[in-house]
C-alpha positions in Angstrom: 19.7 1.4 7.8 16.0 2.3 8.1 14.3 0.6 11.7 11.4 0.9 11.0 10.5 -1.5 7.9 11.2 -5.3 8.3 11.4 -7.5 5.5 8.9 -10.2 5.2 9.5 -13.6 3.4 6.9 -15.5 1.4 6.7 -18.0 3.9 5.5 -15.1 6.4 9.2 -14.9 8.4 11.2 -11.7 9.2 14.0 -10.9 7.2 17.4 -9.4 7.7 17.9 -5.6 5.9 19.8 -6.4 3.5 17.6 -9.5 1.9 17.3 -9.7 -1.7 13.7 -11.3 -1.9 10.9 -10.1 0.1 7.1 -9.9 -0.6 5.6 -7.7 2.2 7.1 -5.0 4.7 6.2 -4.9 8.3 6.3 -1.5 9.7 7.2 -1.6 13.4 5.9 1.9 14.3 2.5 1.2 13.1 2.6 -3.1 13.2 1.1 -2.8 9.4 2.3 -5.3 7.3 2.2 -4.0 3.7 2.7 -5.7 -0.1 5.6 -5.2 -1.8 3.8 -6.0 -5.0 1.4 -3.1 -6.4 -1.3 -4.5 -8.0 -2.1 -2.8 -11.5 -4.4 -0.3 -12.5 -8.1 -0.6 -11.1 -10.9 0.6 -9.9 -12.3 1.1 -6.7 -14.6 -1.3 -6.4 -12.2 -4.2 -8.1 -9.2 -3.3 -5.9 -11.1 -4.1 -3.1 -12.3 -7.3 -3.8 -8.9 -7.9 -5.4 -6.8 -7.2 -2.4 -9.4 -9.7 -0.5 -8.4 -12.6 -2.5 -4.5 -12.2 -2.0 -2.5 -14.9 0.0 1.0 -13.3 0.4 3.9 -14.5 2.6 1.2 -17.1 4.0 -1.6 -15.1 5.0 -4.9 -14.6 3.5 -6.4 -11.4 5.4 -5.0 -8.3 3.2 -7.2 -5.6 2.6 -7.4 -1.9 1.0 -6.3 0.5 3.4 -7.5 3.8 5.0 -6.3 6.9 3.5 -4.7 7.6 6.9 -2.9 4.1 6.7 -2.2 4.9 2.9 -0.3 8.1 3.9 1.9 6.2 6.9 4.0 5.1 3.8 3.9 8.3 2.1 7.3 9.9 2.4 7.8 13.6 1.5 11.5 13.7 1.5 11.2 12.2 -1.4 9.6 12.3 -4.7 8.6 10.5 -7.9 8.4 8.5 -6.0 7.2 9.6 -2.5 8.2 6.3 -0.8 10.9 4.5 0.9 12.2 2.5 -2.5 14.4 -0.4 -0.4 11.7 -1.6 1.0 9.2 -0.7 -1.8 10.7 -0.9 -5.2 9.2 -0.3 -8.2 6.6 2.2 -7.0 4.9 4.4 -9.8 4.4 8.0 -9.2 0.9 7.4 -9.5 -2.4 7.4 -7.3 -3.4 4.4 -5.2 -6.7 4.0 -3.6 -7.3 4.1 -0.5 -10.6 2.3 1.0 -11.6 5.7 2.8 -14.8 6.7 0.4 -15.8 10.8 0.1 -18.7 11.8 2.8 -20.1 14.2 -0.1 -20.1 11.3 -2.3 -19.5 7.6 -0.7 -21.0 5.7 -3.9 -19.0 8.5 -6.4 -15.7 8.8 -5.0 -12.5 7.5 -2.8 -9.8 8.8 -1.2 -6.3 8.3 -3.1 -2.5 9.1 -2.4 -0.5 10.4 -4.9 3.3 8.7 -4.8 4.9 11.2 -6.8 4.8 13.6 -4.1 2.8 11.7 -1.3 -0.6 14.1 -1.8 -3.8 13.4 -1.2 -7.4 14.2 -2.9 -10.4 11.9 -3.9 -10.7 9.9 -6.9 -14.0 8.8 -8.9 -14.3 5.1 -8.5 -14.8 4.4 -11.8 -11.6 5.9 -12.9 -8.5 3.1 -12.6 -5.5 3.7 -9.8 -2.6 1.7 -8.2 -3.5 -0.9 -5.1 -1.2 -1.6 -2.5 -2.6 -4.1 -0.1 -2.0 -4.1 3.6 -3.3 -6.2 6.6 -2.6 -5.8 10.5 1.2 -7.4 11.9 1.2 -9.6 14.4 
């Protein structure tokens, strides 16, 4: 049984392991509190005023994450994808954006994480990518 991800109801309560519904994971190494849902395809400048309109499990303060945050959930035992998949099912292999922009190019690009094999490398924001929103724990 993993410790370090906590289940988290829609109505914003903790959850015992072995729960069948769930919309967000707390993390209790980093007290992140992450969606379950990945929003689809978009690009950087919609996911992040998407992830600002979210209300899940009762709160209203999610965000796009750092690329450093990002790659907390990044898990390279694994691969395809590169993610703990009980507490984050249905996960594409894909990139997801981060809200960490390139210092060569902060209006071009954005840092991304690839959950195939939990890589990293910047993205053009007008290309599309996975979201996964994420907001501080209590």
């Amino acid at each position: 049984m993993n410790e370090r991800y906590r289940k988290v109801s829609d109505a914003g309560a903790l959850l015992a392991g072995d729960a069948e519904e769930w919309v967000a994971v707390l993390d209790t190494k980093t007290n992140l509190m992450w969606s379950v849902e990945v929003l689809k395809r978009k690009t950087f400048k919609t996911a992040a005023t998407s992830v600002k309109k979210l209300a899940i499990g009762g709160f209203k303060d999610w965000r796009l994450p750092t690329v450093e945050e990002l790659f907390l959930l990044a898990d390279r035992t694994r691969k395809d994808p590169a993610i703990d998949t009980d507490f984050f099912p249905d996960t594409p292999s894909d990139w997801f954006w981060s809200s960490t922009v390139l210092a060569g190019s902060p209006a071009g690009c954005a840092w991304c994480v690839y959950f195939g094999y939990g890589s990293g490398h910047w993205g053009v924001q007008g290309n599309e990518s996975y979201v996964r929103a994420v907001r501080a724990g209590q």
